[in-house]
Wavefront OBJ file of the C-alpha trace (Angstrom):
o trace
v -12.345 9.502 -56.013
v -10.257 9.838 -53.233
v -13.522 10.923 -51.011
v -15.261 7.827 -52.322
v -13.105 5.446 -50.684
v -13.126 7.506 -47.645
v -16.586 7.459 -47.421
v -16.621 3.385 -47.198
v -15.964 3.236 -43.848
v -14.638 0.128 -42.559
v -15.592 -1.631 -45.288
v -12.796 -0.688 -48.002
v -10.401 -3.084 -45.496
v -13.109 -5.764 -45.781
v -12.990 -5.562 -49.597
v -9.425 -5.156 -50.024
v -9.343 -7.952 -47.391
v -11.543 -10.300 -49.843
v -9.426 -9.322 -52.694
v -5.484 -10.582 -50.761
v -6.949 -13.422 -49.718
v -8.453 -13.976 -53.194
v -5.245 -13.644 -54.889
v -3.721 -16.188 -52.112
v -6.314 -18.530 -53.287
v -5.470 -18.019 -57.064
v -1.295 -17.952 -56.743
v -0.524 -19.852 -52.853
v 2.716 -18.648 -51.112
v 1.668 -17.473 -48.119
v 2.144 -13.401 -48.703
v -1.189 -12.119 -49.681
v -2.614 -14.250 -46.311
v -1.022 -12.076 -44.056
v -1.593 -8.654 -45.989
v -5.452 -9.824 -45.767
v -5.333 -10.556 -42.311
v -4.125 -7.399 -41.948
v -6.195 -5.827 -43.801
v -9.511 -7.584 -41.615
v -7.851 -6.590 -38.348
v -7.593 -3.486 -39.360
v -11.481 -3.803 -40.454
v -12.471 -4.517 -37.427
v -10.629 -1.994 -36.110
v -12.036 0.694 -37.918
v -15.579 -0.255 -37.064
v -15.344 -0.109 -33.514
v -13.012 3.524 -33.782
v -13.194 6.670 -35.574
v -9.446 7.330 -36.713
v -8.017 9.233 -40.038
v -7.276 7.242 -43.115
v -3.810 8.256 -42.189
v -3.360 6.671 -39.114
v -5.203 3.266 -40.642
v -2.616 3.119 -43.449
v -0.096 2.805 -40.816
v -1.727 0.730 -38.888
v -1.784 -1.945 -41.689
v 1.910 -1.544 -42.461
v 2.540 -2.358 -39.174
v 0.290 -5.217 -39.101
v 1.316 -6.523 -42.343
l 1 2 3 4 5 6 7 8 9 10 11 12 13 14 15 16 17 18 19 20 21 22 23 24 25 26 27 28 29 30 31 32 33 34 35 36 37 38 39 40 41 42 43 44 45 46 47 48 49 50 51 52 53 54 55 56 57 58 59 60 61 62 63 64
């Protein structure tokens, strides 16, 4: 499973993007918006550099 997700790429921070900011539509108070945009900067991130799925994680917790 685990090398599943790993082999989405960048793309497992868009989709877990879509999902916060879903759930921010569904149940507004302004916490799931900023784990989203986390989750797209870190997205975007990923796309344009080839890091571990490691140093991603912590990238988002830091972002978040």
């Amino acid at each position: 499973m685990l090398e599943w997700i790993v082999s989405l790429g960048s793309w497992n921070w868009f989709i877990l993007a879509a999902l916060l900011l879903l759930i921010e539509i569904l149940a507004p108070g302004m916490f799931m918006l900023w784990l989203g945009l986390s989750a797209i900067l870190v997205g975007i991130i990923s796309s344009a550099v080839v890091w571990s799925w490691q140093a991603q994680l912590i990238a988002f917790a830091v972002f978040a």
